[in-house]
Each structure stands twice: as structure tokens, then as C-alpha cells.
PyMOL Python script that loads the backbone (N, CA, C, O; Angstrom):
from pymol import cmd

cmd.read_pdbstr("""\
ATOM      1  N   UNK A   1       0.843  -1.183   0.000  1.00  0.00           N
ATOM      2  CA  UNK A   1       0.000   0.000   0.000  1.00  0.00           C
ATOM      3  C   UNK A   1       0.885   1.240   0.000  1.00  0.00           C
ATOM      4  O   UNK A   1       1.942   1.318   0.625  1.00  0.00           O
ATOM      5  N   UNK A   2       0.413   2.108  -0.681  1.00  0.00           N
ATOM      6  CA  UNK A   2       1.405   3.520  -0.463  1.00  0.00           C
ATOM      7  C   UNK A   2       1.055   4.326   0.546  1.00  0.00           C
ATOM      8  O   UNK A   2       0.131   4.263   1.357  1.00  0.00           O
ATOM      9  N   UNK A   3       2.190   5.328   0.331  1.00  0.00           N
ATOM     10  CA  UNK A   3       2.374   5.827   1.770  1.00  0.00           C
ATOM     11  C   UNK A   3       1.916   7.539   1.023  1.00  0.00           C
ATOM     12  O   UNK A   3       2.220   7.921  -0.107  1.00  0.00           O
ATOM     13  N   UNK A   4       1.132   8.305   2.063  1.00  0.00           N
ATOM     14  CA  UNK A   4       0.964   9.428   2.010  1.00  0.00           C
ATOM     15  C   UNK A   4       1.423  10.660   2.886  1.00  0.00           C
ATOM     16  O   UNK A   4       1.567  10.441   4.089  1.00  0.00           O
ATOM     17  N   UNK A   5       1.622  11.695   2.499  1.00  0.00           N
ATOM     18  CA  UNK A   5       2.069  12.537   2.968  1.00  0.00           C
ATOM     19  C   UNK A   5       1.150  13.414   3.659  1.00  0.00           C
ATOM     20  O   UNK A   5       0.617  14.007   2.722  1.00  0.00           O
ATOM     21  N   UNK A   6       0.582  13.908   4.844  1.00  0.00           N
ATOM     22  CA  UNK A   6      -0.380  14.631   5.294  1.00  0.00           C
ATOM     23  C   UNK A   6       0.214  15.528   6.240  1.00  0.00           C
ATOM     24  O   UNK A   6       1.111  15.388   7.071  1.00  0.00           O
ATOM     25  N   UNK A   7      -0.924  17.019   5.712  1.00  0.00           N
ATOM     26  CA  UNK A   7      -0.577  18.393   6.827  1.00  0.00           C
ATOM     27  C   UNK A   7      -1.888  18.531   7.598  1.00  0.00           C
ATOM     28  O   UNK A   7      -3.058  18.468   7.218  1.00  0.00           O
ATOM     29  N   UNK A   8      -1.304  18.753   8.873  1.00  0.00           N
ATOM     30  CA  UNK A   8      -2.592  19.481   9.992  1.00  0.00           C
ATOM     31  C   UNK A   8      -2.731  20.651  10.079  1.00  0.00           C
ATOM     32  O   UNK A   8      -1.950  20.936  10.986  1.00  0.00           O
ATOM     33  N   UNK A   9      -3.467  22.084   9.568  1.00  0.00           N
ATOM     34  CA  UNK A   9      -3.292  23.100   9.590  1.00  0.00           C
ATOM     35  C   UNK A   9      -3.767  23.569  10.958  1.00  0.00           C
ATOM     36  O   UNK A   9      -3.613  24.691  11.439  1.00  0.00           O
ATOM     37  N   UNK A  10      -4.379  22.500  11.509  1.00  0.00           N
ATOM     38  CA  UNK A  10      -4.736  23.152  13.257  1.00  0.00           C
ATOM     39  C   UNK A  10      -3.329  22.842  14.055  1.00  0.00           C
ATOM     40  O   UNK A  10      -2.859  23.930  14.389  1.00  0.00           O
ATOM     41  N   UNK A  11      -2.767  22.122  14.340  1.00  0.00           N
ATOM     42  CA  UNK A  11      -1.571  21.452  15.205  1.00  0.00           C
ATOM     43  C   UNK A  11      -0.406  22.112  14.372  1.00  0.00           C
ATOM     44  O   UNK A  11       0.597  22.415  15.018  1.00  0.00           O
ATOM     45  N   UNK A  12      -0.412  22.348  13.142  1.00  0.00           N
ATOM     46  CA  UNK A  12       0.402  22.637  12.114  1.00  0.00           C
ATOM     47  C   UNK A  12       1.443  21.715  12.176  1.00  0.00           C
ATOM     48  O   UNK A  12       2.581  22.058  12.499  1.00  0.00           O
ATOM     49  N   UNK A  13       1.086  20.357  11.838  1.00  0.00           N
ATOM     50  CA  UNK A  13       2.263  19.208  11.856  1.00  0.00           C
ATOM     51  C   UNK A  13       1.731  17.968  10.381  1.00  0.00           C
ATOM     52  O   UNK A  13       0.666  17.452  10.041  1.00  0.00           O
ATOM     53  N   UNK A  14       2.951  17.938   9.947  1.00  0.00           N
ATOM     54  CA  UNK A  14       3.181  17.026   8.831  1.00  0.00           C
ATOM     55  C   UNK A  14       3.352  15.601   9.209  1.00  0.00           C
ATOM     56  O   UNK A  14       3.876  15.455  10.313  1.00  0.00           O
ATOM     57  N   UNK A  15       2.972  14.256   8.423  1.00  0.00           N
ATOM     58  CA  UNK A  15       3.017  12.959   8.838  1.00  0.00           C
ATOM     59  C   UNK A  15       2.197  12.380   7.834  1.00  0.00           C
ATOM     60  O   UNK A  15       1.306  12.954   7.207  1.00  0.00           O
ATOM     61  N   UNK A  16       2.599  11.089   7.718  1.00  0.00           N
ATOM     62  CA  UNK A  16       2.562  10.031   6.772  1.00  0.00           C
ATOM     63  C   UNK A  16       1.651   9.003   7.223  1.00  0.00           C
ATOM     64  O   UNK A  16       1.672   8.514   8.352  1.00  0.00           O
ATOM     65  N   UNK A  17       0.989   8.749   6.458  1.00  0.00           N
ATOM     66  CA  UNK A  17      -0.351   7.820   6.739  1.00  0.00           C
ATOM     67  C   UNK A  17      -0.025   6.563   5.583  1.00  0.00           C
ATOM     68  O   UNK A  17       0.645   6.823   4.584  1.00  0.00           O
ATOM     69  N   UNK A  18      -0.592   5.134   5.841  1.00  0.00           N
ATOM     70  CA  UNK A  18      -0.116   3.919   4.730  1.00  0.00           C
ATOM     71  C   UNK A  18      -1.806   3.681   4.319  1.00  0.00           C
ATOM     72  O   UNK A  18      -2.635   3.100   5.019  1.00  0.00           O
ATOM     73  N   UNK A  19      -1.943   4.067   3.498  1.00  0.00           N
ATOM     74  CA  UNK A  19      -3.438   4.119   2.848  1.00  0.00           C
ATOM     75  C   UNK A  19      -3.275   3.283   1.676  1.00  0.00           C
ATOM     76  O   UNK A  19      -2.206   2.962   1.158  1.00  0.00           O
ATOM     77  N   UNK A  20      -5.276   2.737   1.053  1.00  0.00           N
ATOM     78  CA  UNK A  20      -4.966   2.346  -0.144  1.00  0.00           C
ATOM     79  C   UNK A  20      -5.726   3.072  -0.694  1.00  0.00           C
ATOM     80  O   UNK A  20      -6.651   3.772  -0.284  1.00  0.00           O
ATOM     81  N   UNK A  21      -5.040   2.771  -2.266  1.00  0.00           N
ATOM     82  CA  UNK A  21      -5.539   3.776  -2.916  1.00  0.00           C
ATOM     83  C   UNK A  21      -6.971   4.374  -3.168  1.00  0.00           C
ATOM     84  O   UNK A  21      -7.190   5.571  -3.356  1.00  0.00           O
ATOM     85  N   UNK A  22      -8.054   3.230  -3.142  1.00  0.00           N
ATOM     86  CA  UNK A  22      -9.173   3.458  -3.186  1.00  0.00           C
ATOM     87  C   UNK A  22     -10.157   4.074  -2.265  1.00  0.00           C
ATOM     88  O   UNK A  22     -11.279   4.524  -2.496  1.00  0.00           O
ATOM     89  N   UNK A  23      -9.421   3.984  -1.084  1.00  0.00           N
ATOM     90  CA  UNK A  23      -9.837   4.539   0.386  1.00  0.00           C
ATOM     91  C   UNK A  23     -10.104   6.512   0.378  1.00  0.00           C
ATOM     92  O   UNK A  23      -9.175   7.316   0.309  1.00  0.00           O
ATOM     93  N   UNK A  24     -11.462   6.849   0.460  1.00  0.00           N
ATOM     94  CA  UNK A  24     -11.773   8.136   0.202  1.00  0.00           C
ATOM     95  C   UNK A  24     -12.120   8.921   1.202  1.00  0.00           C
ATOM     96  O   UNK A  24     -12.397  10.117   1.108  1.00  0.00           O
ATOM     97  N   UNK A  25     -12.111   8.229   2.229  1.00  0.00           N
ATOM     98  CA  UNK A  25     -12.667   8.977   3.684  1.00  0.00           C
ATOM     99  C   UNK A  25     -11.069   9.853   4.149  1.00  0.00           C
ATOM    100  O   UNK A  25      -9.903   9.530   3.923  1.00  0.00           O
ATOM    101  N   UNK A  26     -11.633  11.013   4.850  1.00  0.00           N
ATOM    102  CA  UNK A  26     -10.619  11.904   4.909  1.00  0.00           C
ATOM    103  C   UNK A  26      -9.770  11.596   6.214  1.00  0.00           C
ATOM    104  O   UNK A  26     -10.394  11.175   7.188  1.00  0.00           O
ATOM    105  N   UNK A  27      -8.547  11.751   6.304  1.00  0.00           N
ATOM    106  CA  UNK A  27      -7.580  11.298   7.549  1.00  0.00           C
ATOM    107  C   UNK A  27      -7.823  12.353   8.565  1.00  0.00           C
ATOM    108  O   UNK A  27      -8.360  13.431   8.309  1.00  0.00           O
ATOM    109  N   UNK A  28      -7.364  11.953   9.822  1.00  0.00           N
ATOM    110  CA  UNK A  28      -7.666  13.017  10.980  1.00  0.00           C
ATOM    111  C   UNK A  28      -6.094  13.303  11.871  1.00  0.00           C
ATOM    112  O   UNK A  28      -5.192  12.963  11.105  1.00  0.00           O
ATOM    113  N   UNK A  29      -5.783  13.573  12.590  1.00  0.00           N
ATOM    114  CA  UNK A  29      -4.559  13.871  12.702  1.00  0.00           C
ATOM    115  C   UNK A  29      -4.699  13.279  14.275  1.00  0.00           C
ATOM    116  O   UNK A  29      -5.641  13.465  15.045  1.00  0.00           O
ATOM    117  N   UNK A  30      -3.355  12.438  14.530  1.00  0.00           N
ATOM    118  CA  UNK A  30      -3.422  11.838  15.919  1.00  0.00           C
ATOM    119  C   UNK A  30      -3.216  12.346  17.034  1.00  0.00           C
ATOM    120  O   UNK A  30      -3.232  11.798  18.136  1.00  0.00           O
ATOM    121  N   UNK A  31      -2.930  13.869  16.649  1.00  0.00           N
ATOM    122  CA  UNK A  31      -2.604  14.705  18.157  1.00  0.00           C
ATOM    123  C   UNK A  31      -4.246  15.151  18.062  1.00  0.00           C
ATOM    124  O   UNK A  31      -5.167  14.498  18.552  1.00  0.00           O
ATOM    125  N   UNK A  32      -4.389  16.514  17.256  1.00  0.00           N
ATOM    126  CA  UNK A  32      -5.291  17.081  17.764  1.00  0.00           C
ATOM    127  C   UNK A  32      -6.760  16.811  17.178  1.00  0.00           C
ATOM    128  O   UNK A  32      -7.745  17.452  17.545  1.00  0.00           O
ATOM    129  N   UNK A  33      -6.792  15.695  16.139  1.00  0.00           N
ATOM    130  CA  UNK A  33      -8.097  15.271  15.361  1.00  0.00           C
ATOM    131  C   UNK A  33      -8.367  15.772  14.561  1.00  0.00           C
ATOM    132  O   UNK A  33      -9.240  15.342  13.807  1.00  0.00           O
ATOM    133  N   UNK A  34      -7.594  17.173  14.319  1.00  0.00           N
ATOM    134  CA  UNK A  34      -8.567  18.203  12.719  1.00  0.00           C
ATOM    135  C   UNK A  34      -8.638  16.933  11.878  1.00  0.00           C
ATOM    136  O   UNK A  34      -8.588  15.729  12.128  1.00  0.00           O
ATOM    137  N   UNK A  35      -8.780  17.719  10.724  1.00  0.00           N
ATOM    138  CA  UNK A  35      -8.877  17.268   9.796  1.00  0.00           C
ATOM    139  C   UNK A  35      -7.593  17.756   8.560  1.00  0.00           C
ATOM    140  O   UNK A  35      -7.407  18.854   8.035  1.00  0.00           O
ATOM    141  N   UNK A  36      -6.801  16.346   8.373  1.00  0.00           N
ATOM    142  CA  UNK A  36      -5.454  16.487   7.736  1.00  0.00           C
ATOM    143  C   UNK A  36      -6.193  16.893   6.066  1.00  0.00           C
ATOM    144  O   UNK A  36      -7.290  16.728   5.532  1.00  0.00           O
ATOM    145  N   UNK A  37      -5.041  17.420   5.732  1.00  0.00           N
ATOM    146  CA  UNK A  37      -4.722  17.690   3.646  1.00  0.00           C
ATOM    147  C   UNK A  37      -4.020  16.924   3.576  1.00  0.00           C
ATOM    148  O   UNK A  37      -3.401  16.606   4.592  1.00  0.00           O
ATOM    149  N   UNK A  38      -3.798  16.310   2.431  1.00  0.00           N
ATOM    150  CA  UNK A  38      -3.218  15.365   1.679  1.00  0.00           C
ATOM    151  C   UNK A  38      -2.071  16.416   0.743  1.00  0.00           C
ATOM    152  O   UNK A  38      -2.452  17.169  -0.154  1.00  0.00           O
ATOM    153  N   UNK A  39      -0.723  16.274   1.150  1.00  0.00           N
ATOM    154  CA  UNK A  39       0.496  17.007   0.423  1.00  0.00           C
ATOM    155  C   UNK A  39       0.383  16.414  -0.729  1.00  0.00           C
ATOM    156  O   UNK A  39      -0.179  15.328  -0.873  1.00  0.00           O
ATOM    157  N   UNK A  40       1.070  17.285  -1.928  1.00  0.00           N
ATOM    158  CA  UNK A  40       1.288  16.277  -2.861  1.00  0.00           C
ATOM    159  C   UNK A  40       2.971  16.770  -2.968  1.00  0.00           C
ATOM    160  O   UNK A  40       3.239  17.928  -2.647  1.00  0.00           O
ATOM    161  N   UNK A  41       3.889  15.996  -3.354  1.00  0.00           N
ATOM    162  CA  UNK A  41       4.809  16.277  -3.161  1.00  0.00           C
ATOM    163  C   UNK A  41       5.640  15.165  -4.319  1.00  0.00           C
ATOM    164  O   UNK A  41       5.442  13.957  -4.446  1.00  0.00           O
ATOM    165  N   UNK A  42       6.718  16.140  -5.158  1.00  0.00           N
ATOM    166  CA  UNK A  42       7.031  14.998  -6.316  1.00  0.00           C
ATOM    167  C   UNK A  42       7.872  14.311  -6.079  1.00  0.00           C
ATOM    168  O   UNK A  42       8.558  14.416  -5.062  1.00  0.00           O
ATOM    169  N   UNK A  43       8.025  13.432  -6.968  1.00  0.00           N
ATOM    170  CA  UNK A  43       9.010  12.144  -6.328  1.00  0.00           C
ATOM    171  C   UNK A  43      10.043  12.198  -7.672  1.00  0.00           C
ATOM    172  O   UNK A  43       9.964  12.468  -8.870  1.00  0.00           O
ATOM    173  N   UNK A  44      11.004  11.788  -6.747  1.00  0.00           N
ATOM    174  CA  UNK A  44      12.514  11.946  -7.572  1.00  0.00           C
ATOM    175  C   UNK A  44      12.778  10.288  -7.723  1.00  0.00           C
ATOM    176  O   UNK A  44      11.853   9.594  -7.300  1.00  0.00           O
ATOM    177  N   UNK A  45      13.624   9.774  -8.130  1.00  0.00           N
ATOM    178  CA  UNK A  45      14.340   8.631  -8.328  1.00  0.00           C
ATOM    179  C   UNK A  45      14.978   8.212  -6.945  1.00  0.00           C
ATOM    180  O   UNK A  45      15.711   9.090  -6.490  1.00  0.00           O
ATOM    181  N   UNK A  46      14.891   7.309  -6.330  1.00  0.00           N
ATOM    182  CA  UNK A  46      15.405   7.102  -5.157  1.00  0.00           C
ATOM    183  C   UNK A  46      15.652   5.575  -4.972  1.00  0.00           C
ATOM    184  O   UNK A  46      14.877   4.644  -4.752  1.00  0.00           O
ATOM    185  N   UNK A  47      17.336   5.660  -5.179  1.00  0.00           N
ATOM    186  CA  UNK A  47      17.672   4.200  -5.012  1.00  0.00           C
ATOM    187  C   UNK A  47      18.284   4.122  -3.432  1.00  0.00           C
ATOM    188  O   UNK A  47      19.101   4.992  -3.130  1.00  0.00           O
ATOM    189  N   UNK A  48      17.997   3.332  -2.638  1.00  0.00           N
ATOM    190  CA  UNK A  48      18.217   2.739  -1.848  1.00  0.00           C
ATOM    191  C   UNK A  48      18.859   0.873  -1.507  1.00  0.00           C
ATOM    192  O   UNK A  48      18.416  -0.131  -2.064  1.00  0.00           O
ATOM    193  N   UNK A  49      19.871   0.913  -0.550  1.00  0.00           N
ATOM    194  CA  UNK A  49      20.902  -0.279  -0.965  1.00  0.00           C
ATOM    195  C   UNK A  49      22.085   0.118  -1.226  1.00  0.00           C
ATOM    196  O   UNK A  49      22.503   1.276  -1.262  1.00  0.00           O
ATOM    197  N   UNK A  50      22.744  -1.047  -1.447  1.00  0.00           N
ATOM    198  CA  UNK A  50      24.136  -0.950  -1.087  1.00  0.00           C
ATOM    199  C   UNK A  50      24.848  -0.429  -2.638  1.00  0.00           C
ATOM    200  O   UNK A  50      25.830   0.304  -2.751  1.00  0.00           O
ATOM    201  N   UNK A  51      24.284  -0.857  -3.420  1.00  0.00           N
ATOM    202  CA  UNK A  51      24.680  -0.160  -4.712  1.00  0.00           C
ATOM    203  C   UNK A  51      23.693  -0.639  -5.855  1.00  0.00           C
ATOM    204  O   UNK A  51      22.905  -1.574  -5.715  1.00  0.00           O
ATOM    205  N   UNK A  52      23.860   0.245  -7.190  1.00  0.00           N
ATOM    206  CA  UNK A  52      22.923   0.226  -8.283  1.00  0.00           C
ATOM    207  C   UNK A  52      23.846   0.358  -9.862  1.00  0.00           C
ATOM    208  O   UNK A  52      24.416   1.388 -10.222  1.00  0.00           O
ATOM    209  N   UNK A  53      23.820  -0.691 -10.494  1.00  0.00           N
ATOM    210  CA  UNK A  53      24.613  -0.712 -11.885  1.00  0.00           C
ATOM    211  C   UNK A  53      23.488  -0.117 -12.965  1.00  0.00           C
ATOM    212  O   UNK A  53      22.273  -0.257 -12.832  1.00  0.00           O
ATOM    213  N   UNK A  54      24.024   0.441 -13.851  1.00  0.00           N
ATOM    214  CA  UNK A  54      23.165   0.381 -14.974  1.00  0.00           C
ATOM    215  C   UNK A  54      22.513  -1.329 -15.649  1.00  0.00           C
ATOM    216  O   UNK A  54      21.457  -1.354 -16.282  1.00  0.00           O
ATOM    217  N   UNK A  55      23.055  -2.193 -15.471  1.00  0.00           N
ATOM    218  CA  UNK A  55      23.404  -3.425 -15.795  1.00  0.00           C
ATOM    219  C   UNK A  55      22.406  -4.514 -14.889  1.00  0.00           C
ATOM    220  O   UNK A  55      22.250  -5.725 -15.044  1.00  0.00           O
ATOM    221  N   UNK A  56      21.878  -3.696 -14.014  1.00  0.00           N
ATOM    222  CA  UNK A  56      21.240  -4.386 -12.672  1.00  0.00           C
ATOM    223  C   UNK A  56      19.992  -4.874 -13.574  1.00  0.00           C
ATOM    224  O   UNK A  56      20.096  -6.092 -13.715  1.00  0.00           O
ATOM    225  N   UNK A  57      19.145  -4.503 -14.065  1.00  0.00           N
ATOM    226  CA  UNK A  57      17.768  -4.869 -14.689  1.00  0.00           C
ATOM    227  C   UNK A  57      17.972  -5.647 -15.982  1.00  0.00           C
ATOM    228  O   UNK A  57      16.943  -6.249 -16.289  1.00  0.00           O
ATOM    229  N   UNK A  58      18.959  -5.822 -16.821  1.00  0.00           N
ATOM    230  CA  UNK A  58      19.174  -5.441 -18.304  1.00  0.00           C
ATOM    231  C   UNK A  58      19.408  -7.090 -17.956  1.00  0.00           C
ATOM    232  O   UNK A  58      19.927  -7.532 -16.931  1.00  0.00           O
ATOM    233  N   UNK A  59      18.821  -7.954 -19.223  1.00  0.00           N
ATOM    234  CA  UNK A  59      19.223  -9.152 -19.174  1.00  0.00           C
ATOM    235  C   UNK A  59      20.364  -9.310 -19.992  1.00  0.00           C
ATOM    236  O   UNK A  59      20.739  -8.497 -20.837  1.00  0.00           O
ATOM    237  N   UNK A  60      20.986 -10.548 -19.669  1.00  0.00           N
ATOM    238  CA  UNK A  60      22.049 -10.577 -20.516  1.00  0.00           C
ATOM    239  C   UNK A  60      21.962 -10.769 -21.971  1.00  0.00           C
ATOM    240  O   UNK A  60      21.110 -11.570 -22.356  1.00  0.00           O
ATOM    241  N   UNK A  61      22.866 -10.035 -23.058  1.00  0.00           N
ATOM    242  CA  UNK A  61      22.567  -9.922 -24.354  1.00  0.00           C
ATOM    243  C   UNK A  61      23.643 -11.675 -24.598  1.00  0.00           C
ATOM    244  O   UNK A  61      24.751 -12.042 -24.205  1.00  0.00           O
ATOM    245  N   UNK A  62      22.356 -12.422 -25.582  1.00  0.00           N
ATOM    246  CA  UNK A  62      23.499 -13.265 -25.633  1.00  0.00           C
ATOM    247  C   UNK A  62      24.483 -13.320 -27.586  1.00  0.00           C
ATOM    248  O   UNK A  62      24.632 -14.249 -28.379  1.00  0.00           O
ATOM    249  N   UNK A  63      24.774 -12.329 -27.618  1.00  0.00           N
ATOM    250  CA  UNK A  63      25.596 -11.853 -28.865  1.00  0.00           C
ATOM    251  C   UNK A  63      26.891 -11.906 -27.633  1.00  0.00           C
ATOM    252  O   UNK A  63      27.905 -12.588 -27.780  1.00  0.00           O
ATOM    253  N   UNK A  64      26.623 -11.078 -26.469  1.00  0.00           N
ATOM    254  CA  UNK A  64      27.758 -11.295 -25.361  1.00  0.00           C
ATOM    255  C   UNK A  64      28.409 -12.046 -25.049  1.00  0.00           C
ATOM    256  O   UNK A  64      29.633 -12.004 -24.929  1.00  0.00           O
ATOM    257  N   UNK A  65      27.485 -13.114 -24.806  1.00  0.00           N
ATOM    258  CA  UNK A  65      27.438 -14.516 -24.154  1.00  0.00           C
ATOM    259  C   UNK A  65      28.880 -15.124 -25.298  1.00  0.00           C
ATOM    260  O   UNK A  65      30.060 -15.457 -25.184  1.00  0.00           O
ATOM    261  N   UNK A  66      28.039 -15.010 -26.163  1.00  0.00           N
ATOM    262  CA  UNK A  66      28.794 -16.307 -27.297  1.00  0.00           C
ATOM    263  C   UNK A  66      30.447 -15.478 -27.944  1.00  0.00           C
ATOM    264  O   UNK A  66      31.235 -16.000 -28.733  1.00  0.00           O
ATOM    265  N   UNK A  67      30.578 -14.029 -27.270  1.00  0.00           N
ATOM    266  CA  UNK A  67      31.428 -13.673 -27.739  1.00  0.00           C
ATOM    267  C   UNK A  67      32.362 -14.013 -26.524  1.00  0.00           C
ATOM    268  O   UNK A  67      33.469 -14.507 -26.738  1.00  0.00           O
ATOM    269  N   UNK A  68      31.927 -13.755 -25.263  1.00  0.00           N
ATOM    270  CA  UNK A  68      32.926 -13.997 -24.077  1.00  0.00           C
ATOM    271  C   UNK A  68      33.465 -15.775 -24.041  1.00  0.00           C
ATOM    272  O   UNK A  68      34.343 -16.163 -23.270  1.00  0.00           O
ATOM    273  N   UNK A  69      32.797 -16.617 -24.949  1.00  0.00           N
ATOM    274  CA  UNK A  69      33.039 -17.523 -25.116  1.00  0.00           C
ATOM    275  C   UNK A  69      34.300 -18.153 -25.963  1.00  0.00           C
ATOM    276  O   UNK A  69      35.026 -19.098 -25.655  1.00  0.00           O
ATOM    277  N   UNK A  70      34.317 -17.374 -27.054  1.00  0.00           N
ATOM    278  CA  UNK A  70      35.424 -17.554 -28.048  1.00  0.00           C
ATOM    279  C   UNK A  70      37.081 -17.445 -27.320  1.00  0.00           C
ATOM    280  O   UNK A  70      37.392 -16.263 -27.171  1.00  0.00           O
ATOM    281  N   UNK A  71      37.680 -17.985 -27.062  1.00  0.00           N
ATOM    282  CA  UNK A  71      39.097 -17.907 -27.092  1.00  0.00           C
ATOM    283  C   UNK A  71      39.893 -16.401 -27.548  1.00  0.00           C
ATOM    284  O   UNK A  71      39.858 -15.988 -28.707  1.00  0.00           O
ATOM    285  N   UNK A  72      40.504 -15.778 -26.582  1.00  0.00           N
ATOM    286  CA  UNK A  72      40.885 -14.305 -26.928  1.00  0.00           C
ATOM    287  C   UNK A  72      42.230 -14.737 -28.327  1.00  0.00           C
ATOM    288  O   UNK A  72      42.642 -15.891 -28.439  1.00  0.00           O
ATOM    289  N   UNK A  73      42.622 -13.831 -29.056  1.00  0.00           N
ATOM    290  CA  UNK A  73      43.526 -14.236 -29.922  1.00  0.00           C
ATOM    291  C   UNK A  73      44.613 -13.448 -29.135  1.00  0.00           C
ATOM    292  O   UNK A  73      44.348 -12.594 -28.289  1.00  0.00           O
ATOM    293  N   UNK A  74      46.218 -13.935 -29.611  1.00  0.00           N
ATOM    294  CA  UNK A  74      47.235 -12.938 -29.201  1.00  0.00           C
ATOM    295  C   UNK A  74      48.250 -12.526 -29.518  1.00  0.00           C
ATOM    296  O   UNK A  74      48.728 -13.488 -30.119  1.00  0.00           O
ATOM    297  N   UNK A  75      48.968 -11.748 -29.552  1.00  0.00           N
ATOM    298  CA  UNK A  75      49.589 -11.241 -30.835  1.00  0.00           C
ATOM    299  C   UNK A  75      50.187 -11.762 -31.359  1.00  0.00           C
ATOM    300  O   UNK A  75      50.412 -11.217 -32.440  1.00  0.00           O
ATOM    301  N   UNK A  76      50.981 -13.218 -31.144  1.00  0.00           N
ATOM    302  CA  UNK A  76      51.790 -13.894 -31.590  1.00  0.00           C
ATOM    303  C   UNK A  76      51.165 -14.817 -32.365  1.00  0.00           C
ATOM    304  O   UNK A  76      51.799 -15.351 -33.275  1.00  0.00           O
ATOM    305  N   UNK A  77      49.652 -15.192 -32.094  1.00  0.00           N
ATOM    306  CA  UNK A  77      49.528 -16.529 -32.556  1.00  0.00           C
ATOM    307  C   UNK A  77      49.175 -16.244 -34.516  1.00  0.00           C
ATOM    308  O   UNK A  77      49.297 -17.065 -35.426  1.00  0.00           O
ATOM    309  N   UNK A  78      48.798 -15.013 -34.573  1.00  0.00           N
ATOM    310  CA  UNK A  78      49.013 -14.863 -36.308  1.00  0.00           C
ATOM    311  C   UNK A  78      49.937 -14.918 -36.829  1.00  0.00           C
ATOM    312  O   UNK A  78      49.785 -15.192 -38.020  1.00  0.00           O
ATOM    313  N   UNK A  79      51.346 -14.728 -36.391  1.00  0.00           N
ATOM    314  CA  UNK A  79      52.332 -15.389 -37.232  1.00  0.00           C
ATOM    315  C   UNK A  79      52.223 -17.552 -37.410  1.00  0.00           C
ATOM    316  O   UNK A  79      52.456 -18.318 -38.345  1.00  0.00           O
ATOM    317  N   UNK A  80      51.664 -17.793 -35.678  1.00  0.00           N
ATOM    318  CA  UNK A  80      51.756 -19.097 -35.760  1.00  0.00           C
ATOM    319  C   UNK A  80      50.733 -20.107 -37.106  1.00  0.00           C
ATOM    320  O   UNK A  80      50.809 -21.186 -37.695  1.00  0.00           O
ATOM    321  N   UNK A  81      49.882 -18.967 -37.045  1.00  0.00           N
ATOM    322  CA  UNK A  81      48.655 -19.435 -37.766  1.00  0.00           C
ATOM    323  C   UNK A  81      48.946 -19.556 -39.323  1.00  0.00           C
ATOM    324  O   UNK A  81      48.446 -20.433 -40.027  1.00  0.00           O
ATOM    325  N   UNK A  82      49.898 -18.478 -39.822  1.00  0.00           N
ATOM    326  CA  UNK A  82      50.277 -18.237 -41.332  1.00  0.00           C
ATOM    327  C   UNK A  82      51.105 -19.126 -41.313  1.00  0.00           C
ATOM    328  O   UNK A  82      51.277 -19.495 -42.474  1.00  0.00           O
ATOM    329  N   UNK A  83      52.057 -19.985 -40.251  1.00  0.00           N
ATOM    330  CA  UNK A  83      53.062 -20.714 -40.655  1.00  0.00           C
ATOM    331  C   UNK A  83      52.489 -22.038 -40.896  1.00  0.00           C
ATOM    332  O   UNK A  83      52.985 -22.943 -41.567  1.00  0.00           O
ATOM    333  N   UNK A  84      51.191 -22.032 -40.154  1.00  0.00           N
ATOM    334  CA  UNK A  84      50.322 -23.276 -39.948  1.00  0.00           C
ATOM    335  C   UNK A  84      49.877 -23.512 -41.686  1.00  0.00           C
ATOM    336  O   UNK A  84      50.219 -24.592 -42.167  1.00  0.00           O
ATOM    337  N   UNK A  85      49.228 -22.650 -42.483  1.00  0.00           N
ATOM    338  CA  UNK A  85      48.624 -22.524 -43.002  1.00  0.00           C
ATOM    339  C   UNK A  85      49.480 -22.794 -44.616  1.00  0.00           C
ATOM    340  O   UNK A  85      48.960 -23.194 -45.658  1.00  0.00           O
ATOM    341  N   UNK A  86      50.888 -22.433 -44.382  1.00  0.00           N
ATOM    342  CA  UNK A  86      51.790 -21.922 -45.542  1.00  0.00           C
ATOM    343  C   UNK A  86      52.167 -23.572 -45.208  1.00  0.00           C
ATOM    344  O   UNK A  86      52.184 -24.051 -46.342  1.00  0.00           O
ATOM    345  N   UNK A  87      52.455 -24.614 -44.317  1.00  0.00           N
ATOM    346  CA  UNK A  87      52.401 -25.928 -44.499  1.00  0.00           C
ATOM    347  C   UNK A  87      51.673 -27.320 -45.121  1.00  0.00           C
ATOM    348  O   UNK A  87      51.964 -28.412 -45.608  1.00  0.00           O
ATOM    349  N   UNK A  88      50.751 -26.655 -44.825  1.00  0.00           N
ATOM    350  CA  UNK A  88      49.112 -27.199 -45.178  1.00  0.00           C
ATOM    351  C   UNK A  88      49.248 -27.272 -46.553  1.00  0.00           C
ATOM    352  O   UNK A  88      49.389 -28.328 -47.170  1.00  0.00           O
ATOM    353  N   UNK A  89      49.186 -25.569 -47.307  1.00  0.00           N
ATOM    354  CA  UNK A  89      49.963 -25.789 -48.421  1.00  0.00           C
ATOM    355  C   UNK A  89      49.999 -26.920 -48.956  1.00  0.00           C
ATOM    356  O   UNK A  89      49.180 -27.730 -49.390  1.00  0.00           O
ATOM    357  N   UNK A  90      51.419 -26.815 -48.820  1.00  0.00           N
ATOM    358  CA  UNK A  90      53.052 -28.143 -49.564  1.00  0.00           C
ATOM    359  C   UNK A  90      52.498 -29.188 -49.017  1.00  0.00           C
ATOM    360  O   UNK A  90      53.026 -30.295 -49.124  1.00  0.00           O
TER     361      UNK A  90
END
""", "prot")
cmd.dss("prot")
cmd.show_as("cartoon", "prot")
cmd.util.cbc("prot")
cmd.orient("prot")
């Protein structure tokens, strides 16, 4: 259920109520009973936790997969490969 933001203009005090959404009856305030307003107040991005990657949601691409798979080449082995190849040849 979400959480709301409410002002008491009698007590003049702010506080958060866990309402659902469909619920239309008006909130009352626990010190002095007025009758609370409902803040509206905008909401920013708010990550919470120990940390957040761009990478966190994103499934893995598997063009990735099958490339992290292949054997890295290294600089030497293209000479080995042309000598391989210039045998094969003859």
C-alpha cells in the first residue's frame, strides 16, 4: 500500500499515513483530530541499498554470451597461424 504525505493546519504538523488507494474517507490527525490535507509532493528517483549498476535490470545480451566464449587471440599466434597454413599448403 502507499504511503501518504499529510498536513494538519490546526496542530500545524506534517506525517505520513499507509493508505490504499481506493480509500476516500478523509484522515484526521493523531494529536489534535482536525482534519489532515493530503500534500502532494514529487518524487525523484530514489535508489536505496548498497549499490545500483546500470546493468542491474538489463538481461544478458546473448551476442555477449557467445562472444565472451570464443578464445581471446594474441599477438603472436598470427604469425603461428600463417606458418600453420603456408604448411598445409606443400
Amino acid at each position: 500500500m502507499p504511503v501518504y504525505d499529510y498536513y494538519c493546519p490546526v496542530c500545524n504538523r506534517y506525517f505520513e499515513r499507509v493508505r490504499s488507494m481506493e480509500d476516500r474517507n478523509g484522515v484526521l490527525c493523531d494529536l489534535c483530530g482536525g482534519q489532515a490535507v493530503r500534500v502532494y509532493v514529487p518524487v525523484g528517483i530514489v535508489f536505496k541499498g548498497s549499490g545500483f549498476y546500470t546493468t542491474d535490470s538489463r538481461s544478458e545480451n546473448p551476442l555477449d554470451k557467445a562472444k565472451s566464449a570464443l578464445p581471446e587471440a594474441k599477438a603472436g599466434t598470427e604469425s603461428d597461424s600463417g606458418g600453420e597454413l603456408s604448411r598445409l599448403e606443400d
